[in-house]
C-alpha positions in Angstrom: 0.0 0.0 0.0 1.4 3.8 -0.7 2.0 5.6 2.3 2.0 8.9 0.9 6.0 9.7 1.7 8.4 10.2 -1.2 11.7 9.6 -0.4 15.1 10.7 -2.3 15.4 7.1 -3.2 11.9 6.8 -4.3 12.4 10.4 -6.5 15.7 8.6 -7.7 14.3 5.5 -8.9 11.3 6.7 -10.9 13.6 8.7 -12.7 15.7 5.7 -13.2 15.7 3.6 -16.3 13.9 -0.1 -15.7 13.1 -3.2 -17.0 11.2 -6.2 -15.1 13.0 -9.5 -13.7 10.7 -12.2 -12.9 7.7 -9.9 -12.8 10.0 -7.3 -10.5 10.5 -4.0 -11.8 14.0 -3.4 -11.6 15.6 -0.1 -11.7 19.6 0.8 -11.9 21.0 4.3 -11.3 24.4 6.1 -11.5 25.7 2.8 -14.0 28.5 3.9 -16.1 27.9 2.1 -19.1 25.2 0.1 -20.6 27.6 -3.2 -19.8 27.4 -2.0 -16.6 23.5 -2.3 -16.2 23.4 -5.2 -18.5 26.0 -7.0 -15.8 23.9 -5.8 -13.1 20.4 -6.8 -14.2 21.8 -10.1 -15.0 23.4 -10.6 -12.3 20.2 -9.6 -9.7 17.8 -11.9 -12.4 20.2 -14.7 -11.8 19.6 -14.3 -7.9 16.0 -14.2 -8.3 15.9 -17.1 -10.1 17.6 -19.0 -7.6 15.3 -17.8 -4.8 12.5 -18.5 -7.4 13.8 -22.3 -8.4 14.8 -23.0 -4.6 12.7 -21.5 -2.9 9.4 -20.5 -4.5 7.2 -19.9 -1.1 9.9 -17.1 -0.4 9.9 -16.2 -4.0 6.2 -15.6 -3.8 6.5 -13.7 -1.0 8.9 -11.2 -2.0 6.5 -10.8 -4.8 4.1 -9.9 -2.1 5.9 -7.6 -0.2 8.5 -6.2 -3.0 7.5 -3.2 -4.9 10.9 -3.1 -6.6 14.2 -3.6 -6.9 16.2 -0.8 -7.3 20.4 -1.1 -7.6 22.0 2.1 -7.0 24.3 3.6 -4.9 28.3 2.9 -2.8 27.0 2.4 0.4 29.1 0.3 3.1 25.9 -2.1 3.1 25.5 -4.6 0.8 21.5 -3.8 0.6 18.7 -1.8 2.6 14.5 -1.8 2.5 13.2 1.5 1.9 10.2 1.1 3.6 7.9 3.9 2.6 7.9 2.7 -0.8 8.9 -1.2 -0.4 12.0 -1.1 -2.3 14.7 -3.6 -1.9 17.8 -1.2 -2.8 21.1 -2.8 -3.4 24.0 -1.3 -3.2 25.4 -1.2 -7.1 29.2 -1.9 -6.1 28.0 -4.7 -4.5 25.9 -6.4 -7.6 28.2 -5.8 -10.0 31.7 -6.9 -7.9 33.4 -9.8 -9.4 33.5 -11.9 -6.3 29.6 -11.9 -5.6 28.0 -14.6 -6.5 24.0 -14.5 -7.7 23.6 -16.6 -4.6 25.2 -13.5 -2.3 22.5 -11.3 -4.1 19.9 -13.8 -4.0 20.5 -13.8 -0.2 20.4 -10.2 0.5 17.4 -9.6 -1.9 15.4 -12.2 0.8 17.2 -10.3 4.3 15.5 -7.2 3.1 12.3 -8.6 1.7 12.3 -9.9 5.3 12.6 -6.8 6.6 9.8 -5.8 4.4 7.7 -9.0 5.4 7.8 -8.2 8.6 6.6 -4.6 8.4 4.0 -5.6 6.8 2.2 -8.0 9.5 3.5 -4.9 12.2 6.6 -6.3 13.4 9.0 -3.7 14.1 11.4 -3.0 17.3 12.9 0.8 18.4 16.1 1.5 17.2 17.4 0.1 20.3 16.5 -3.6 19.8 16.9 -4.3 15.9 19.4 -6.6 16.9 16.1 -9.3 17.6 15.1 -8.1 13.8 18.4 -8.7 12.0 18.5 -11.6 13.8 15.2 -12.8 11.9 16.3 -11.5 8.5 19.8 -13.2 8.8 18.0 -16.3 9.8 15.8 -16.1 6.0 18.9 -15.4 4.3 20.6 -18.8 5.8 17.8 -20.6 5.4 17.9 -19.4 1.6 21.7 -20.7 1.6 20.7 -24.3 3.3 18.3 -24.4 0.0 21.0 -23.5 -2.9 23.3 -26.2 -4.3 26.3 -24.4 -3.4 24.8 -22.5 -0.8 27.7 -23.0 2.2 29.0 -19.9 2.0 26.0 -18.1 2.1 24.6 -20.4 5.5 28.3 -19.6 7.3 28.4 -15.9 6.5 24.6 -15.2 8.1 25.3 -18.1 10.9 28.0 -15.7 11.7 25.9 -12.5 11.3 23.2 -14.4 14.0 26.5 -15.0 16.3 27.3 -10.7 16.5 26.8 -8.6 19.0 23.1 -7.8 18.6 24.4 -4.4 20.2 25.6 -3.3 16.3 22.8 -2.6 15.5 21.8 0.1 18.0 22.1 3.5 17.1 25.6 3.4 19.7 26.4 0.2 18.5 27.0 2.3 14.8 28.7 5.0 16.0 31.5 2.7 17.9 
């Protein structure tokens, strides 16, 4: 549903150019070349394709509570949900690096659409305890990994993520 905010991101991406991967529309921003966007978008269809093939109940769900995708950006995050208008933003340096996998996207495209699930039933915590709600979206994102073929990688990096200090995550915990 629209909640009436526009934020820069949101301005950003509708002036972004699109196409639609697996019935997602899929924006890219600040790309320096066409291969570039090309790399990008296959890389991020690739990932969705795996969630889709491997896990089609969270592939149905993302559908559900995804707006869009939208890659963008040279943030130290790999991805973030932009909740006022349900976009799953990944960071562009991220997509496009060499060394991540479709599997590494796949995973962070269902940690935000998490994050975006669980908005939507009225899940949230204060700032102070989104340690208990990175906990649950590193837990969908392993779960993801135990699914995929070559999935280790992707279940010990978020087993690792549930093992941090939940602390992190608190508006402090950013600052140390």
């Amino acid at each position: 549903s629209w909640t009436g905010k526009v934020t820069r991101v949101g301005i950003l991406y509708r002036l972004s150019p699109k196409r639609v991967l697996l019935g997602f529309p899929t924006a890219t921003i600040f790309v320096t070349t066409r291969a570039e966007r090309n790399a990008a978008c296959e890389k991020v269809e690739a990932a969705l394709c795996l969630v889709r093939d491997h896990a089609p109940i969270r592939f149905e769900q993302l559908k559900r509570d995804l707006a869009c995708i939208f890659i963008f950006g040279e943030r130290s995050v790999k991805g973030r949900y932009v909740h006022a208008e349900r976009i799953c933003d990944l960071t562009l340096s991220h997509v496009v690096a060499p060394e991540t996998s479709a599997a590494h996207i796949a995973a962070t495209i269902v940690h935000e659409g998490q994050h975006a699930r669980l908005l939507r039933l009225g899940i949230d915590r204060p700032e102070r305890e989104r340690g208990d709600i990175e906990r649950v979206c590193h837990r969908a994102a392993r779960a993801l990994g135990s699914r995929l073929p070559d999935g280790g990688a992707i279940v010990r990096i978020y087993t690792a993520q549930m093992e941090r200090d939940p602390h992190i995550y608190s508006p402090e915990g950013r600052l140390e």
